[in-house]
N, C-alpha and C positions, 0 to 999 in steps of 0.2 A: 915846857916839854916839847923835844921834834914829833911833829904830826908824822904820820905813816903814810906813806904813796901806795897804789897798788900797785902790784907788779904790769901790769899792763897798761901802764903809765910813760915806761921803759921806752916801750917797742913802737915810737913814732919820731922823728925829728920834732915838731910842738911839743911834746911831753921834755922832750931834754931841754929844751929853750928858756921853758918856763924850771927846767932843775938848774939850770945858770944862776938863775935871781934866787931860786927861795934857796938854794942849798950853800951857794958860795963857791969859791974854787976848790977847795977839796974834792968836791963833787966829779970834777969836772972830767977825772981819765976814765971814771964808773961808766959816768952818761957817753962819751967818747965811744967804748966798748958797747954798748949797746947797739948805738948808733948803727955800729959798723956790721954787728949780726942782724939786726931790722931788715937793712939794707941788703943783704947777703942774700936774706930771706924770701925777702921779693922776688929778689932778681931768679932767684933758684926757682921759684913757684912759676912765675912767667914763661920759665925755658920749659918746666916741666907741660904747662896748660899749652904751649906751642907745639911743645914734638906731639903733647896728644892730639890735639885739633889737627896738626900732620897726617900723624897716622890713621887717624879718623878718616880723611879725607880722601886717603889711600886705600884703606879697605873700601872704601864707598864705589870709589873708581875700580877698584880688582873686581868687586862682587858684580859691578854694572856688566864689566867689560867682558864675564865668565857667562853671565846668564846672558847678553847680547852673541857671545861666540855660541854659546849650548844652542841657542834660538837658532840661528842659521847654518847649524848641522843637523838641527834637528827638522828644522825645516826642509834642506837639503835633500835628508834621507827621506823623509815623506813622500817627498815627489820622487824619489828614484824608486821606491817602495813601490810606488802607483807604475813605473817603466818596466816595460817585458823584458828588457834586458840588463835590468840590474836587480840583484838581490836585497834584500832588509840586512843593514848592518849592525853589530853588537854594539852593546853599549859596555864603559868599563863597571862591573859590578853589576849592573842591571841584564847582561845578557842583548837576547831578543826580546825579551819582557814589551819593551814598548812598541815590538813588532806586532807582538801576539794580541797585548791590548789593543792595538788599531784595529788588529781584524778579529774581535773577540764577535762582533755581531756575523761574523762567517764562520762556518763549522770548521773548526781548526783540523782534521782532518782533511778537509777541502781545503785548505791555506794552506797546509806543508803538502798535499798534493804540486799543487801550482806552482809552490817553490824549487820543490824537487826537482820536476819538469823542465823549469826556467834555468836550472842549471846546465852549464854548457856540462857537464862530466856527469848526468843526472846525480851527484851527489854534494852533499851540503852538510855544514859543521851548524847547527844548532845548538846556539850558549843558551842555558840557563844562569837564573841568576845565583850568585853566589858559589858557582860549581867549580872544582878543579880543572874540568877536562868538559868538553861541549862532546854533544852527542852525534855520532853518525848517522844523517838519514840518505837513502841509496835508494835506486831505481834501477841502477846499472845490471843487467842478469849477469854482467862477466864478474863483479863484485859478491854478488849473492852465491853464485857458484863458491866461490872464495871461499865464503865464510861458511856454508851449511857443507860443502867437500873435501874441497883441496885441500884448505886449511880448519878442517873439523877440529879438528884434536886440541890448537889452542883460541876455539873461539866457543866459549861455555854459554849455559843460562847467566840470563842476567843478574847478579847476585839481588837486585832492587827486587827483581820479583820474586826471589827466593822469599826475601824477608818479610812481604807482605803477603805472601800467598799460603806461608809454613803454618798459620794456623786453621788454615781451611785443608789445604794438601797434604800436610804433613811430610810421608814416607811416598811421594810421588814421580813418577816416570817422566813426567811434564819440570819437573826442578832439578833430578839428578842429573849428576853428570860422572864420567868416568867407569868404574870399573861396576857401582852403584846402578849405573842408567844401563850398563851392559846389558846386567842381570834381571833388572825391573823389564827393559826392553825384549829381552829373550822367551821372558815366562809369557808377557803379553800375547807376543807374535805366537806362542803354542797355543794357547789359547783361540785365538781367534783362526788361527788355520785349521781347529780341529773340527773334523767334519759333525757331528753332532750340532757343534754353534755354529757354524756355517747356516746348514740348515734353516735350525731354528730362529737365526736371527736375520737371514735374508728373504724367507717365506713363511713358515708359519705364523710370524709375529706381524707383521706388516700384512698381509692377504688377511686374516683372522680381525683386525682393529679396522681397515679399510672396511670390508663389507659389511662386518655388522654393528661399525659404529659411524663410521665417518660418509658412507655414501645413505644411506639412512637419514644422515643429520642433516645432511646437505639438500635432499630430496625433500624433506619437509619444511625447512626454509624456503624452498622454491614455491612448493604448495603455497604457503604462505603469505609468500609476499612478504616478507620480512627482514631487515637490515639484519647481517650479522658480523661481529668481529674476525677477519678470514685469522688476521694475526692470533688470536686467541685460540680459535678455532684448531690452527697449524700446531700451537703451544702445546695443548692440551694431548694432542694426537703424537707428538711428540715425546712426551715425557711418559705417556702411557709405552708407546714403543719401548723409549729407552731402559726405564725401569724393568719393563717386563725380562728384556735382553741383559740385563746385567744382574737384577737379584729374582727375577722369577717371579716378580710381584705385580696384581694388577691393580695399579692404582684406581683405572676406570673414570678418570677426570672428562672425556668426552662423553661419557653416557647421561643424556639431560633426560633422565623418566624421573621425577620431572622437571626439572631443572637440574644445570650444570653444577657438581658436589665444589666445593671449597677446594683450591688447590694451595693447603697449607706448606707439603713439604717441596712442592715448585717455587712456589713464594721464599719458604728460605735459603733453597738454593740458591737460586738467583740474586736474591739481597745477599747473601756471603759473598760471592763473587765480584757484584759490584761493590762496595764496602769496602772489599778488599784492595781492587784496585784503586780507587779514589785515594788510598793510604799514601798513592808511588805523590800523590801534591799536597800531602800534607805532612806540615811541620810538628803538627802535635797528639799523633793519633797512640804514639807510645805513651804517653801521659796521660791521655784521655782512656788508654787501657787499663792502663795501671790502678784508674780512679774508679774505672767501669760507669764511663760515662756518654753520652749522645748516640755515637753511630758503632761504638764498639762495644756498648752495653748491648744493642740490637748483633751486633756481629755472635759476641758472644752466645746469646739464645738463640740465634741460627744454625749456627755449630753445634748449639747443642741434639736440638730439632735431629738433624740430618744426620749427624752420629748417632745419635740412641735411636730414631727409624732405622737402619740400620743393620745395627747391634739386634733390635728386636729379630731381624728378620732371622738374623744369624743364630738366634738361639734357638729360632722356632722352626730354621733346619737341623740343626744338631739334632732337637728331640725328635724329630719326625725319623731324621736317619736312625738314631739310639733305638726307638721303640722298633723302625721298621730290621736291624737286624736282630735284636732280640724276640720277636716275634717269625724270622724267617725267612720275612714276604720281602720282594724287589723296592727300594726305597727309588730306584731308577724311574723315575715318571715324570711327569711334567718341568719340575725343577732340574733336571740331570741334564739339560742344554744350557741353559743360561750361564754366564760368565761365573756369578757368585758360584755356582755348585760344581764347576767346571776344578776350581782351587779344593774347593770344600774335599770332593772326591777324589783327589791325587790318592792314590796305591801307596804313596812313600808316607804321605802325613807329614808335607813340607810347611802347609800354612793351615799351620792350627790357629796362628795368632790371631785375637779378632780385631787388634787394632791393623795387622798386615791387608787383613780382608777387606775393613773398612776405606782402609785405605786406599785399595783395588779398587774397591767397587764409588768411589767417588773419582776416581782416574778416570773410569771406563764414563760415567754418566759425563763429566767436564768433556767429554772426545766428541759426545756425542748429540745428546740435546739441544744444547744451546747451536752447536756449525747449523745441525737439520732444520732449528728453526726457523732461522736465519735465512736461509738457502732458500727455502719453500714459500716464503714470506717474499723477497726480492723477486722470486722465479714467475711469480703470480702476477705481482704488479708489472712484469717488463712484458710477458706476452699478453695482460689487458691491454698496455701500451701499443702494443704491436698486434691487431686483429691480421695481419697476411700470415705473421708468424703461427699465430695460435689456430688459423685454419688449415696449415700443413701440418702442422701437429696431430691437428684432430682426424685429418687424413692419411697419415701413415700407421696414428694406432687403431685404426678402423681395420687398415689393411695387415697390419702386424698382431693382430688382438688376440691372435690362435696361436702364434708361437712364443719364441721365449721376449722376454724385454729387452734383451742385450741386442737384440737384430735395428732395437728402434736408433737407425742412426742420427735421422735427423733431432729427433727428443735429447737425443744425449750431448746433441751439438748447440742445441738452446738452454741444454741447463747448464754447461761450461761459458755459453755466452751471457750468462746472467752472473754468473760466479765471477765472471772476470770483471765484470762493473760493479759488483756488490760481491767482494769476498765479505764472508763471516767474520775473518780475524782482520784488519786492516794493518797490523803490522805484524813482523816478527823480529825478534829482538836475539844479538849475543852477546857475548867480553870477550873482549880482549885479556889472555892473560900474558902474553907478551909483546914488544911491539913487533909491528909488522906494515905490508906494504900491498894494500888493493890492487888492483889491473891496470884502475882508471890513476895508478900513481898519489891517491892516496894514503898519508903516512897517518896509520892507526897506535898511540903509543899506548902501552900497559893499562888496564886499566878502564881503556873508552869502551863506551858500549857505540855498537852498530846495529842499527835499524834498516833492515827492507822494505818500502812502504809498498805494500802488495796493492793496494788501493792505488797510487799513484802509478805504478805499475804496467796495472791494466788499462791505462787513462792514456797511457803515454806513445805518442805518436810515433815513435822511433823504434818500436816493439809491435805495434797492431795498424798502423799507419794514420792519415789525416782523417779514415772517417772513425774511427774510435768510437765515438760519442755515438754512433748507429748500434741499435742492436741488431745484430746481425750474424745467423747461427750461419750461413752459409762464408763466413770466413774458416772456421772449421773443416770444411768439406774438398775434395774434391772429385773428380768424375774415373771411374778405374773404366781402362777398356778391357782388363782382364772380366768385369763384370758386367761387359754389355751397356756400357758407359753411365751406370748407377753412383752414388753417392758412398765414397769413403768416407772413414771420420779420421783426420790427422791430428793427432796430439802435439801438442805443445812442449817442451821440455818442462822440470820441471821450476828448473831455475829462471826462464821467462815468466814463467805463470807458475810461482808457487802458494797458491789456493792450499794447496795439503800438505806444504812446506817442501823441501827437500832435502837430498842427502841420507845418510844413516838415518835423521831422523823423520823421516817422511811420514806422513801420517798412516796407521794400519788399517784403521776403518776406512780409507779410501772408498773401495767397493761396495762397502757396505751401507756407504751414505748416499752412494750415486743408485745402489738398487732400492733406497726405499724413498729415493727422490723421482724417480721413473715408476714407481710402481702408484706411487698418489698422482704424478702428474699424467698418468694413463688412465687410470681408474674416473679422474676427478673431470678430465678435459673430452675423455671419451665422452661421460654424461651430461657435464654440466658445463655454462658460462655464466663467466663474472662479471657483473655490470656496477659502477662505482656508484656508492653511495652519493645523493647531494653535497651532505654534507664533507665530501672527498671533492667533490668536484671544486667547489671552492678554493681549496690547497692543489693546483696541477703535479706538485711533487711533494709524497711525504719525508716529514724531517727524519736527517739522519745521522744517526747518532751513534759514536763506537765507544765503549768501552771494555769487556773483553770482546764484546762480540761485537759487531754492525746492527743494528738495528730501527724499525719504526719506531718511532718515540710516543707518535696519536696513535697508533693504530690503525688499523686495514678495514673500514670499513663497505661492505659490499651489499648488492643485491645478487640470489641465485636465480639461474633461468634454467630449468630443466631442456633438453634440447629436445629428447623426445618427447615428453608430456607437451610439448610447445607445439608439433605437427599434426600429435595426435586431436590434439584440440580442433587444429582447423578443419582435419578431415580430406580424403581424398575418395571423392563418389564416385568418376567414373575413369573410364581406360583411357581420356585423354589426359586427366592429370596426371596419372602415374606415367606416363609416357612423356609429360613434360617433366615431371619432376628426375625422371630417370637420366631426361638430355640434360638437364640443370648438373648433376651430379658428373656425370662425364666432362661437362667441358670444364667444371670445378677439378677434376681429377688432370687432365689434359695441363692445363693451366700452371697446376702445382706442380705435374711430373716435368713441364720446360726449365721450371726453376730450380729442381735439382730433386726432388721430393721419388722417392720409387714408385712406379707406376704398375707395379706387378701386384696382383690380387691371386687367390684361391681360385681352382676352376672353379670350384662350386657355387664360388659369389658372382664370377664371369656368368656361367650359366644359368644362374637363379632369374627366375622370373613370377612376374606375383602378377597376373593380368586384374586381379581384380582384385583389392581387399576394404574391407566395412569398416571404419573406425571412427565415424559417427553416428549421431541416433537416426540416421537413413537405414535402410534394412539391408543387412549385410548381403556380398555377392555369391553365387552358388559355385565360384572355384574356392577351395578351402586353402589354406596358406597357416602352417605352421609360428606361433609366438616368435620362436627365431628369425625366421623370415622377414617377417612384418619387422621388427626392430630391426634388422640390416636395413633393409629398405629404406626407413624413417632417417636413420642415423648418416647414412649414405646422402639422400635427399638435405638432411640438413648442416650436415659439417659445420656447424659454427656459426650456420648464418643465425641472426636473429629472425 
């Protein structure tokens, strides 16, 4: 019987050599044929394991040769990165991303400051990654003009902050645009020009929280001797203002008898707003809504917070009005200035809706709280910075203390010169909704959004000159000989310095933020100074942080020094100290009126004289001297000094 081969017996030259002998020649075209595919086989397998080890060897060499070229552009831009005269360039798909990673340990508002600046056109295309269109950031005031006037009509809110801000704002004057912002913008401006809220929100509300809460608080922290948070301090005084001015309500967050209450509906304002905006860098904050998860489960219960406060307040005028006309009597009282009641009382019965009102009345408080806070808080740390500034301060509301506050020109010329180094907002933003063409020859297509960086702005030497970086309110000023060669105060336009934006949409609280920034920083500098905690003094500059607003990130920690209880202490016994203290005072007045400060007093203060007065446990003198008296005297003699 023939034995059986295997078939892979076949498939070598040996295997067919030895099928010669055993099989015979019939065998032989079988084995031939094999042969001949064995051999085919190899040869084919060989070419195949060559072109791959080719290719192999070629990718090896592409990938070297790509990450060797990435290396030395990337390297490249680093050091141009680090030169004043050239800017961070994109990458394809990544953007600026690996610009912003290098300088993530720099406050990236100070990094697109810098950039801006180093721009020969002060303007710059910032790519994000993975974006259609890079974003416009400007410096330029002829550009700003552009887009907040010239060309108002086709440069909108930014539709990115519509959509992350629609659940906190809703039906808001700060997101509409068109015929919508007209209307929202129209009712406001009545509003707040009506004299009733005029009034009540540029004097009663601020004079009434000043004296009997805030210069109180601050007087027995002096006593004290006790560090206090100023930031906190400024917060709380704030939100009391504002709320009062828009729903008529007193939260009371500054009254510590005995300690300072919980400020729950501050806290969820503020967390909604930030929350909100942190949405414009994330990828997954619709989904993480959707789920009611992390920072949007928290978003959500702040929302809720802040509307149903609210809404309660809203119902709990409706009844007060309901009962007060059913009953007869004036429902017109306390509440009948405030913004909320302002709507409430329209004659026509235009905004019954409570979500219209809510809506209102979270517009008015976002205009308001958070810019004040802001403002009050920078304003404090540049003139502790600056002790010349804060003793001409303290000397002009000495001498302006009788009349109105709008006379304080130098005061008003250190709180724009603080605003201009520390705006509240740090940018402002529009769209494009067609393309178009900036000054500086900028081509903006459909679409891009354009940023002002008000921050960079005021930083920028070709707008405020090489000393910039000075605080210095006496840029502001100049000398009128119509007034005997005093101190004017020259405004800025508003597209160099727009702090309160410009154009149509210019901010309306303007006045109303500058009079109750001037009424704290009179009240507060008249009596007291700020001496920096230790633990501040450690950090020479606190961190700064923007997101809707500018802000301390640690906090403002301070010591208070009463200025009068601090003279009163040391005492003055007899008619030669007051006689030095009185030249002390003079040549401190002399001094400040060379540098630009008004030197013009009251007859009555010119002519006051106090030859003797007792205000140590020595036994008082036999010329009597009136409590008013004695405190000029004191405040005069101390101006600020320590």
């Amino acid at each position: 019987m023939r034995r059986s081969l295997p078939q892979t017996y076949f498939t070598n030259a040996k295997g067919c050599s030895h099928l010669r002998t055993w099989a015979g020649p019939t065998s032989i075209r079988i084995c031939d044929e094999k042969l001949t595919n064995a051999a085919s086989s190899v040869v084919a397998n060989a070419n195949l394991d060559l072109a791959f080890a080719r290719s192999k060897a070629c990718n090896k060499f592409s990938y070297t040769t790509l990450l060797l070229l990435f290396s030395i552009y990337f390297g490249r831009n680093k050091f141009n990165d680090n030169d004043k005269d050239t800017l961070p360039r994109p990458y394809p798909l990544l953007g600026h991303l690996v610009a912003i990673l290098r300088n993530r340990n720099q406050n990236i508002v100070e990094w697109m400051c810098e950039v801006v600046n180093k721009s020969p056109s002060s303007t710059f295309f910032l790519h994000l990654p993975l974006r259609r269109h890079p974003h416009i950031l400007t410096s330029n005031s002829a550009n700003v003009q552009h887009i907040l006037k010239t060309r108002f009509g086709i440069y909108h809110k930014h539709r990115k902050f519509g959509v992350v801000l629609h659940d906190v704002c809703r039906d808001n004057v700060f997101l509409a645009d068109g015929q919508r912002w007209r209307k929202l913008r129209q009712l406001a401006s009545h509003e707040f020009n009506s004299r009733p809220f005029h009034k009540f929100a540029n004097f009663l509300v601020p004079e009434n929280e000043i004296s009997n809460r805030l210069l109180p608080l601050l007087s027995e922290a002096a006593a004290n001797n006790t560090v206090i948070d100023l930031r906190d301090i400024l917060r709380r005084f704030t939100f009391d203002t504002a709320v009062q001015m828009a729903l008529g309500h007193d939260l009371a967050y500054l009254s510590n008898s005995p300690k300072f209450p919980p400020t729950h509906f501050a806290d969820a304002f503020e967390s909604a707003f930030e929350i909100s905006m942190k949405r414009i860098f994330s990828f997954f904050w619709k989904a993480k809504r959707f789920f009611n998860m992390g920072s949007e489960r928290r978003l959500k219960r702040d929302i809720s917070e802040i509307r149903g406060f609210i809404r309660e307040i809203i119902i709990s005028r409706r009844k007060v009005k309901s009962s007060s006309s059913s009953s007869g009597t004036d429902h017109h009282h306390y509440h009948a200035s405030d913004f909320l009641s302002g709507l409430m009382n329209d004659p026509k019965g235009k905004f019954d809706d409570d979500e219209f009102l809510i809506d209102s009345s979270i517009n008015f408080l976002l205009a308001s709280q958070d810019t004040v806070i802001t403002a009050l808080t920078w304003y404090f740390w540049s003139v502790l910075k600056n002790p010349d500034v804060e003793d001409r301060i303290v000397i002009e509301v000495k001498e302006k203390k009788s009349s109105n506050i709008r006379d304080m020109i130098y005061t008003h010329a250190s709180i724009c010169e603080s605003l201009r180094l520390h705006p509240p907002a740090a940018f402002g933003g529009r769209e494009a909704t067609e393309d178009d063409v900036l000054p500086d020859g900028t081509k903006v297509k459909k679409g891009m959004a354009v940023f002002y960086h008000t921050y960079a702005m005021g930083r920028s030497p070709e707008l405020w000159g090489s000393d910039w970086p000075e605080f210095r309110p006496e840029r502001w000023l100049k000398r009128s000989e119509e007034n005997g060669g005093e101190w004017t105060f020259v405004a800025r336009d508003s597209f160099t310095y727009p702090v309160f934006h410009g154009g149509p949409r210019i901010c309306l609280g303007k006045e109303i933020a500058f009079t109750h920034i001037k009424s704290v920083v009179a009240a507060v500098l008249g009596r007291f100074h700020f001496v920096l905690a230790p633990v501040m003094e450690e950090h020479p500059e606190p961190v700064f942080f923007s997101n809707s607003t500018s802000k301390m990130t640690n906090g403002f920690l301070v010591k208070v020094v009463d200025r009068i209880a601090k003279v009163a202490t040391k005492g003055m016994a007899n008619e030669g100290e007051i006689n030095a203290a009185n030249t002390q005072a003079n040549v401190i007045k002399d001094a400040v009126g060379k540098s630009g400060c008004n030197k013009k007093r009251n007859a009555t203060n010119k002519s006051q004289e106090v030859p003797h007065v007792g205000l140590s446990s020595q036994e008082p003198s036999t010329t009597k001297a009136s409590k008013d008296e004695v405190e000029v005297l004191l405040e005069d003699v101390l101006l600020g000094k320590e």
